[in-house]
C-alpha positions as CSV (number, residue, x, y, z in Angstrom):
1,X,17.2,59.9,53.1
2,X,16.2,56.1,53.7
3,X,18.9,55.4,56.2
4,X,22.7,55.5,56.4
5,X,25.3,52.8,55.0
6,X,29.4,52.5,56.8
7,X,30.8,50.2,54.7
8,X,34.2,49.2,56.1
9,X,36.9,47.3,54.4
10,X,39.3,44.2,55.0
11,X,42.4,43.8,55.3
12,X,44.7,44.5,52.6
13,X,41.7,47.2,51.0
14,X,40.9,50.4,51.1
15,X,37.4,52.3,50.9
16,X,37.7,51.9,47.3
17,X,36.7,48.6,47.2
18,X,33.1,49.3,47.6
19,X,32.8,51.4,44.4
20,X,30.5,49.4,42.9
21,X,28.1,48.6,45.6
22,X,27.7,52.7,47.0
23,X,26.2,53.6,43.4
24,X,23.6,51.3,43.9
25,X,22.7,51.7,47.5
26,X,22.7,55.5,46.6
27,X,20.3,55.3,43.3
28,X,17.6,54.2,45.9
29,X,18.0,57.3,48.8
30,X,20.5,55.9,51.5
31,X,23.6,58.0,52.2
32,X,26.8,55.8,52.5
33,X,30.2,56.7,53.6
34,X,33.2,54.0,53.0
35,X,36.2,55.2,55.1
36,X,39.9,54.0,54.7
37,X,41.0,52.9,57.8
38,X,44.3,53.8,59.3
39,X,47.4,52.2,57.6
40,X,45.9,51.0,54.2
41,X,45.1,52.0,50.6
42,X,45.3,56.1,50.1
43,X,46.2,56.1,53.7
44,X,48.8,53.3,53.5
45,X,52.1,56.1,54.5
46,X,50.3,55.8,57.9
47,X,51.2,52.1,58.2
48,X,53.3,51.6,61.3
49,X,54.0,48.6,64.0
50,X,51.6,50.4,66.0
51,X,48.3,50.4,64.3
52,X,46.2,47.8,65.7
53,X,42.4,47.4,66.5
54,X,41.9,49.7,68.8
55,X,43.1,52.0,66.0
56,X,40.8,50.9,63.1
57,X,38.2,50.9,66.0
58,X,38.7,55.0,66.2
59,X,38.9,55.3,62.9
60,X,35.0,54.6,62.5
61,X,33.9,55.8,65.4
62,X,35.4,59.2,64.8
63,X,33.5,58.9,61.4
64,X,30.1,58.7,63.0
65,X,31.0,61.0,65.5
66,X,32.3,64.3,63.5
67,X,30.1,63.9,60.7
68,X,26.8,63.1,63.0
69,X,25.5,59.8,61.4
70,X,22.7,58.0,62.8
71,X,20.6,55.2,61.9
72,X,23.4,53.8,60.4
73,X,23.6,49.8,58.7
74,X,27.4,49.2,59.8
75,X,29.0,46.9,57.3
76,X,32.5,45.0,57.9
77,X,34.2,42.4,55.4
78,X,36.1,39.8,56.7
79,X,38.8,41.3,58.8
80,X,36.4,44.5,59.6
81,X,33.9,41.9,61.5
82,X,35.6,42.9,64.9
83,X,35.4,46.3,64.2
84,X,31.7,46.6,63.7
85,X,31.7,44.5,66.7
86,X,33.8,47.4,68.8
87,X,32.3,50.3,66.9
88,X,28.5,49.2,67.7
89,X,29.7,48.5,71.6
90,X,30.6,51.9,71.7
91,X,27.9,53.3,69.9
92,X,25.1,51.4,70.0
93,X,22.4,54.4,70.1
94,X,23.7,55.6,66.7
95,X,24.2,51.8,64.8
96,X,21.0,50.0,63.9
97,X,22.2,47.0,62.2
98,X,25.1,45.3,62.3
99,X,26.2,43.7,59.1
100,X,29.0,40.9,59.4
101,X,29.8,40.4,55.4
102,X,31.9,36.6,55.4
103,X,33.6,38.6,58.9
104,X,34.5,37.0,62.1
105,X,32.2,37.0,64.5
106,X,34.6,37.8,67.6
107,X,33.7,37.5,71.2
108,X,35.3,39.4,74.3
109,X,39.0,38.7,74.2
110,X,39.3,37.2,71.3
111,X,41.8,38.0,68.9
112,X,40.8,37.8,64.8
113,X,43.9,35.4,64.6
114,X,43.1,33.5,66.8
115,X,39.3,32.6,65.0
116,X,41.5,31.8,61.8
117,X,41.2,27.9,61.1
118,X,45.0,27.1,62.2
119,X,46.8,27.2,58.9
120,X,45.9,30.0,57.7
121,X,47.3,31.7,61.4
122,X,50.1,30.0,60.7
123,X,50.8,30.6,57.3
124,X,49.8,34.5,58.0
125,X,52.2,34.8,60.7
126,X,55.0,33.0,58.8
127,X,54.5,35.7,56.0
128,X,54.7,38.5,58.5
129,X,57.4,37.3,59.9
130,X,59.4,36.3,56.4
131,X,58.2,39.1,54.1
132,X,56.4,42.0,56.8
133,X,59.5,42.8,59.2
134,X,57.7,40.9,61.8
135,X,54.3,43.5,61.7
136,X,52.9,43.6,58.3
137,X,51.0,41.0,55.8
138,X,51.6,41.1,52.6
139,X,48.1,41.2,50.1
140,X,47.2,37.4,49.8
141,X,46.5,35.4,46.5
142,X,43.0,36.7,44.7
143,X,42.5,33.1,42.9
144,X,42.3,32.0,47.2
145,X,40.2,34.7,47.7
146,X,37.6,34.0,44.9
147,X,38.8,36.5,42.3
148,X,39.2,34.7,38.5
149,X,38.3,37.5,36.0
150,X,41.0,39.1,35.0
151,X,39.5,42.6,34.9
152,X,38.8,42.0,38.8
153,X,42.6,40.5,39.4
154,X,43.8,44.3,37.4
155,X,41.3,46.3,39.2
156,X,42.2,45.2,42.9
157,X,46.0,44.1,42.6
158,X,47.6,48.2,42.2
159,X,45.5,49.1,45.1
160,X,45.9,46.2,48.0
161,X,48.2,47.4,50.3
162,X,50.3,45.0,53.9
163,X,47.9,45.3,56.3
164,X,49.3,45.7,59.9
165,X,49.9,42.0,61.7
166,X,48.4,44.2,64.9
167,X,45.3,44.3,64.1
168,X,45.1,40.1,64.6
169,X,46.7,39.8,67.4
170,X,44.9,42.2,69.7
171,X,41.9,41.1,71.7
172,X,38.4,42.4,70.7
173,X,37.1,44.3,73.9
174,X,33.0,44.2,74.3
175,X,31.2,45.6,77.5
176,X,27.9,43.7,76.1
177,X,26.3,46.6,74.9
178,X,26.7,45.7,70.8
179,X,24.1,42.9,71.3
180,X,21.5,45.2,71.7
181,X,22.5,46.3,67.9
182,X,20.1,43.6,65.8
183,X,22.8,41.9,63.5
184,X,22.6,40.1,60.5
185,X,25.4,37.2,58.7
186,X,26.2,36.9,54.7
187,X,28.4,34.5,54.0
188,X,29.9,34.1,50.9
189,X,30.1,30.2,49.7
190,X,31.8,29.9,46.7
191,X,35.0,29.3,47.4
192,X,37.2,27.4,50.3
193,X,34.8,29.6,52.9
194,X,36.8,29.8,55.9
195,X,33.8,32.1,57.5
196,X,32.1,29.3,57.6
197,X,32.7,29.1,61.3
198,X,31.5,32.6,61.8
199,X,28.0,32.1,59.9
200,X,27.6,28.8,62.4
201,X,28.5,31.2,65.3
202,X,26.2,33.9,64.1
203,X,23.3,30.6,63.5
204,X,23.8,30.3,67.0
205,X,23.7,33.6,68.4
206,X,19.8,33.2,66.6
207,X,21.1,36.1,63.5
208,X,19.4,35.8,60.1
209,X,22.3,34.3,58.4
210,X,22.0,35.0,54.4
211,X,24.3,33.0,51.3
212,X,25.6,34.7,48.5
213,X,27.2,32.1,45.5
214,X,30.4,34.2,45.1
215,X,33.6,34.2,46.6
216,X,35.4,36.4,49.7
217,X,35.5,39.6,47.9
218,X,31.8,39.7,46.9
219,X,31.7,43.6,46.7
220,X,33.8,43.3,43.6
221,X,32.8,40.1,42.3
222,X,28.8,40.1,42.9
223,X,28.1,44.4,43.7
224,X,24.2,43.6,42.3
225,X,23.7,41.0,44.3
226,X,25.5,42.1,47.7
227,X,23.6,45.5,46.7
228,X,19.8,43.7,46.9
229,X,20.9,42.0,50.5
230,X,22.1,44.7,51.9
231,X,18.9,47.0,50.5
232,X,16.8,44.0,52.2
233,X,18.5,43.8,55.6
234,X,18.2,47.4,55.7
235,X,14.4,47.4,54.7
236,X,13.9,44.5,57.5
């Protein structure tokens, strides 16, 4: 094997979503795992007002732990940003690239709400509130997100599932040790890019920061081309 790939969903997805990216990362020797996390998708009858961070945090790490996984390339879209952020603080001898895929780029204390540009918190928080008992988010638009063919729009819509309003509002807790874990940006710029905070942060912080022209959701919209970056951080 040429190295191991954790891909880890967004909000609103499930391990599924990376269907047509694994194929292709597999076809060239790399073992990859794409775990559901707690709450969401297959696993959505877990879903309560208690599954937060901390919880999606486990999740992964549990998955490196009990199946043994080492030089792994850690992946996280959008929302999973601050957990490969947790996951390679905790186990930075095991995770030997950190891949933040149009993710936030969280520091110590921070919450992921609180590094969404201000209406989208708002409007977020409002649809908890109004339509999630207070804890939950309903799936958001695809057209927002970048989506346009309808085969995509059919392909994604049965599966997304609320994700749990938690899992923004708890702080990100770093002891320091994920910045010895090399990481890497890929920001996705075709379409109203609301990482692109994130890939200035991660400019800053001196990471390779890469573009691809397709919207949020690039592992369904653009799997070739996510595919060849990722094979190319991992090669470098």
């Amino acid at each position: 094997m040429d190295g191991t790939f954790v891909l880890v969903h967004g909000a609103w997805h499930g391990g599924w979503c990376w269907d047509r990216v694994a194929p292709r990362l597999r076809a060239v020797g790399h073992e990859v795992h794409a775990p559901t996390l707690t709450g969401l998708s297959e696993r959505s009858h877990l879903l309560s007002p208690q599954v937060g961070l901390d919880t999606h945090t486990e999740d992964v790490v549990r998955h490196l732990d009990v199946l043994g996984l080492r030089d792994v390339v850690l992946v996280g879209h959008s929302y999973a940003g601050q957990i490969v952020s947790a996951v390679a603080d905790r186990r930075p001898e095991v995770v030997t690239r950190r891949v933040y895929l149009d993710a936030f780029v969280g520091s110590d204390g921070e919450a992921a709400g609180d590094l969404l540009p201000d209406q989208v918190r708002h409007h977020w928080a409002e649809s908890a509130l109004s339509d999630g008992f207070g804890w939950m988010v309903p799936p958001r638009s695809l057209s927002v997100l970048g989506v346009s063919k309808p085969e995509d729009v059919d392909w994604l819509t049965p599966k997304l599932t609320p994700h749990p309003w938690k899992t923004y509002t708890d702080p990100l807790r770093l002891t320091g040790a994920e910045a010895d874990v090399p990481a890497v940006f890929v920001e996705c710029v075709d379409w109203m890019r609301v990482f692109r905070v994130h890939a200035a942060r991660a400019h800053a912080r001196g990471w390779p920061v890469h573009e691809l022209k397709t919207g949020h959701e690039a592992m369904v919209t653009a799997p070739a081309e996510l595919a060849d970056a990722l094979l190319d951080i991992a090669r470098n």
